[in-house]
ZAKEGU-654743 format. One record per residue (C-alpha): residue number from 1; residue in three letters; x, y negated, z negated. Coordinates in steps of 0.1 Angstrom, whole numbers. Each point is the difference from the previous one (the first is absolute). Last residue first. Example, Ala and Ser with C-alpha at 12.3 -4.5 7.8 and 13.67 -1.06 7.14 Angstrom:
REM ZAKEGU-654743
<atom><pos>2</pos><code>ser</code><c1>137</c1><c2>11</c2><c3>-71</c3></atom>
<atom><pos>1</pos><code>ala</code><c1>-14</c1><c2>34</c2><c3>-7</c3></atom>
This chain:
REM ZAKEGU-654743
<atom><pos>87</pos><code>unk</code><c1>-137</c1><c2>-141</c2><c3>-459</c3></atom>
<atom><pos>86</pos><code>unk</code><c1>13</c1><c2>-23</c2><c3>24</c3></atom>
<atom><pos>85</pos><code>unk</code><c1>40</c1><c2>5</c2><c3>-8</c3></atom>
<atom><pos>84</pos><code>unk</code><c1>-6</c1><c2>39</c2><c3>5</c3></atom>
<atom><pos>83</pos><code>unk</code><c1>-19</c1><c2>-4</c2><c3>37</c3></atom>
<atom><pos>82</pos><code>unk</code><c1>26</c1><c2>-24</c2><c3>15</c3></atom>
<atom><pos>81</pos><code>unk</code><c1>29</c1><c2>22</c2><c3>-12</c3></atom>
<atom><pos>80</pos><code>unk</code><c1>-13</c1><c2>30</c2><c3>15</c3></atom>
<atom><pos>79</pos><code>unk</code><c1>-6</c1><c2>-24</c2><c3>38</c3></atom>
<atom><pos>78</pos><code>unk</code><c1>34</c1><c2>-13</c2><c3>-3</c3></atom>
<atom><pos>77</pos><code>unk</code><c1>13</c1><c2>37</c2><c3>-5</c3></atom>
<atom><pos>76</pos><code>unk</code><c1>-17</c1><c2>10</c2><c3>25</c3></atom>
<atom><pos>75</pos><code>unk</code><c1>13</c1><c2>-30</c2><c3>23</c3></atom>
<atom><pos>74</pos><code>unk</code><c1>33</c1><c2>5</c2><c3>-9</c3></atom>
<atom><pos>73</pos><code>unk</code><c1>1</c1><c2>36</c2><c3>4</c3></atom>
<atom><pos>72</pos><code>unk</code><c1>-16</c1><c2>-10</c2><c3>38</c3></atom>
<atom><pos>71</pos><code>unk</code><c1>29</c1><c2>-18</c2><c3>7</c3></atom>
<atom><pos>70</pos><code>unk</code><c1>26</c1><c2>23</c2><c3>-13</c3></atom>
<atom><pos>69</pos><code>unk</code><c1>-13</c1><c2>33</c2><c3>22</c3></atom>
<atom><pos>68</pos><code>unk</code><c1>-1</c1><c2>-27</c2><c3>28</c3></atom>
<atom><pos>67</pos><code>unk</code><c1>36</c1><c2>-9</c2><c3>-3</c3></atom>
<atom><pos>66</pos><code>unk</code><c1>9</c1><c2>34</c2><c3>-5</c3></atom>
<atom><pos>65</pos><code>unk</code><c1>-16</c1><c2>13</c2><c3>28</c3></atom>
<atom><pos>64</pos><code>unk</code><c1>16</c1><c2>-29</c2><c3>21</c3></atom>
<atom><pos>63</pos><code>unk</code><c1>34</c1><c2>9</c2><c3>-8</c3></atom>
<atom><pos>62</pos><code>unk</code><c1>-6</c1><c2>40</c2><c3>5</c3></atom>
<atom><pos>61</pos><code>unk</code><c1>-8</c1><c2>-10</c2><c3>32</c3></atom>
<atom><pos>60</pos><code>unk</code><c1>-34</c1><c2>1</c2><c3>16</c3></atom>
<atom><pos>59</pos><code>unk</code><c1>-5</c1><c2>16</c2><c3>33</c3></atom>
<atom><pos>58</pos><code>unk</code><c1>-17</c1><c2>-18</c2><c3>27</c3></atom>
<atom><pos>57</pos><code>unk</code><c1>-23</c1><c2>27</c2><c3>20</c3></atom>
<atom><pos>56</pos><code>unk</code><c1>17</c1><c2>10</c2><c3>37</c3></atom>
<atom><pos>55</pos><code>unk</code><c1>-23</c1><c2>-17</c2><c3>29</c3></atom>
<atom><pos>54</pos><code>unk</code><c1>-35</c1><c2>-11</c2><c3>9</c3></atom>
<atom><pos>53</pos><code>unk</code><c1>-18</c1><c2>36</c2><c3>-8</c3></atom>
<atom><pos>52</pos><code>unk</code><c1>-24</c1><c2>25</c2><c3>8</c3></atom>
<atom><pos>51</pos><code>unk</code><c1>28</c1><c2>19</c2><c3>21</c3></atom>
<atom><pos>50</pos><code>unk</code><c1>-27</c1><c2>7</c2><c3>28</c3></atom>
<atom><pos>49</pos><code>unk</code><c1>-13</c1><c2>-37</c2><c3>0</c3></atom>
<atom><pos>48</pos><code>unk</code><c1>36</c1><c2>-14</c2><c3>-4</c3></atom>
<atom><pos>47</pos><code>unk</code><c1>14</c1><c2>17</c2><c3>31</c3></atom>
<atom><pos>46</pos><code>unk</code><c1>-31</c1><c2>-10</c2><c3>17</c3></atom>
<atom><pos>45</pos><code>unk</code><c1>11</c1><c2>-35</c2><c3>-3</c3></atom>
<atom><pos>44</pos><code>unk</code><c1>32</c1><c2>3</c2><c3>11</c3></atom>
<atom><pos>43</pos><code>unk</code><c1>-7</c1><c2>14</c2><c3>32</c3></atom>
<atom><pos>42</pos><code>unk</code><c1>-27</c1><c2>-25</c2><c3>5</c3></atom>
<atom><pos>41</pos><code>unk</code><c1>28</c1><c2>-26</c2><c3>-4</c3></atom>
<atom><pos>40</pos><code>unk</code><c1>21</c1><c2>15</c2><c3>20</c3></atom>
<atom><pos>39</pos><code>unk</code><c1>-20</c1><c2>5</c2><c3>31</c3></atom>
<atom><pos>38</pos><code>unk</code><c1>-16</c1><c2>-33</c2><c3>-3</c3></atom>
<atom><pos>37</pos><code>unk</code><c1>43</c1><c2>-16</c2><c3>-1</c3></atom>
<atom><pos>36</pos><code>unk</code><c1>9</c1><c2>23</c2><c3>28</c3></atom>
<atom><pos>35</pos><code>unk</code><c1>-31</c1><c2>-18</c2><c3>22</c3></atom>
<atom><pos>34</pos><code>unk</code><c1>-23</c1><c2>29</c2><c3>14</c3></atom>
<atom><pos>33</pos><code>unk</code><c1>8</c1><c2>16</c2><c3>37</c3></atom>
<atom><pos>32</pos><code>unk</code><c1>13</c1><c2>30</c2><c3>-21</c3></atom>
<atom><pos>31</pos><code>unk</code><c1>-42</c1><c2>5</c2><c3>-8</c3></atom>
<atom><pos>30</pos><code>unk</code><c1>1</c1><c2>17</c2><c3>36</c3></atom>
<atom><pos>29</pos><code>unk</code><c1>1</c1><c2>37</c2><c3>-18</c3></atom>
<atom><pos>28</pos><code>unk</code><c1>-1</c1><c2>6</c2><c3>-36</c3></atom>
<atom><pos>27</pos><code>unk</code><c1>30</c1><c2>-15</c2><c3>-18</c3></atom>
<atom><pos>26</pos><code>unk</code><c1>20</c1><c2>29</c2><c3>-23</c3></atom>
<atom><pos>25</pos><code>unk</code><c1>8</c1><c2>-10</c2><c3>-31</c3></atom>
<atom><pos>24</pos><code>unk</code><c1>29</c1><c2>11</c2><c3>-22</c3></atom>
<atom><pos>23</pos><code>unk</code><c1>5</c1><c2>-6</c2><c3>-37</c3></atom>
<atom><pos>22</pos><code>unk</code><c1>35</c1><c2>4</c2><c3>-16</c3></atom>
<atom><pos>21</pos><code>unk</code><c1>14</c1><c2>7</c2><c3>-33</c3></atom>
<atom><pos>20</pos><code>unk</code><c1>-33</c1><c2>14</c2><c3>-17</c3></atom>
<atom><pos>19</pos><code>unk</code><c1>2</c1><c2>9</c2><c3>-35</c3></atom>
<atom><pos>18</pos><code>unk</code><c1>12</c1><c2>-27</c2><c3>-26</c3></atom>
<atom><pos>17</pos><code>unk</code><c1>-21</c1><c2>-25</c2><c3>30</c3></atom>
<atom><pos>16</pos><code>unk</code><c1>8</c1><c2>-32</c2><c3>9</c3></atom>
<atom><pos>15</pos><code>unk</code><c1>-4</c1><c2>11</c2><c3>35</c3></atom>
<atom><pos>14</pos><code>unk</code><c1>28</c1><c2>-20</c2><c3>13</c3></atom>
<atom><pos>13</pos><code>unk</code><c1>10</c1><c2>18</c2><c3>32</c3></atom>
<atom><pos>12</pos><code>unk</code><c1>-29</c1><c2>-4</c2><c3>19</c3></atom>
<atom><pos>11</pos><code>unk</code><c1>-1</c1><c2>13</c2><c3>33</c3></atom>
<atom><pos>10</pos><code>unk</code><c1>-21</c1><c2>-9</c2><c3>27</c3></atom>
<atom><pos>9</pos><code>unk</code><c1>-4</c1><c2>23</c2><c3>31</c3></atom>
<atom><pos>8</pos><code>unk</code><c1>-11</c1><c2>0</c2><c3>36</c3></atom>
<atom><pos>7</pos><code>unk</code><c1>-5</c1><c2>31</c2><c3>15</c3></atom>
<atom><pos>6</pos><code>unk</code><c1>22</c1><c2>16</c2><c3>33</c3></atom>
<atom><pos>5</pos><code>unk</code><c1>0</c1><c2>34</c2><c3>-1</c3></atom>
<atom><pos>4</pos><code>unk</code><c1>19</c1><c2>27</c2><c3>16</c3></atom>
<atom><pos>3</pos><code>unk</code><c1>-7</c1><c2>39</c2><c3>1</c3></atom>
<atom><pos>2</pos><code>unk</code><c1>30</c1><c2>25</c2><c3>-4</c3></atom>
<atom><pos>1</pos><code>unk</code><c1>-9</c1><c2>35</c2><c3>14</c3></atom>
C-alpha cells in the first residue's frame, strides 16, 4: 500500500557544516500561509541554535602565523631588553 503525503518542506543546502550536507525541515501544518522570507529566516536561525555556531571558524594561514609568531618575538624581546638596560 503506497500512502501519499503532501508536507511543506525547506531545504537548506548550505549547512556550513564539515558533517551535514543538507538540512531538511518539515513546516507544521497552516504555518505555509507565513511570508517565504519569516519562514527562512527562522529556518536559519534554528540551524545555528542546534549547530552552536554562526558559520565555519576563520583559519589562519601559515602567513599570518608567522606574522604573529614575529610580532609577539619582538615585543618579548622589547619587553627583555627593557628590563636589562633598567637595572
Amino acid at each position: 500500500m503506497i500512502k501519499g503525503v503532501n508536507r511543506r518542506v525547506i531545504e537548506i543546502n548550505s549547512t556550513e557544516s564539515d558533517y551535514f550536507e543538507k538540512a531538511v525541515l518539515y513546516l507544521r501544518p497552516g504555518s505555509d500561509e507565513l511570508p517565504p522570507k519569516l519562514l527562512n529566516d527562522e529556518a536559519a536561525s534554528y540551524l545555528q541554535r542546534i549547530t552552536g555556531s554562526r558559520g565555519r571558524r576563520r583559519v589562519m594561514t601559515a602567513a599570518e602565523i608567522a606574522g604573529l609568531s614575529s610580532a609577539l618575538t619582538a615585543v618579548v624581546t622589547l619587553i627583555i631588553m627593557t628590563i636589562l638596560f633598567t637595572m
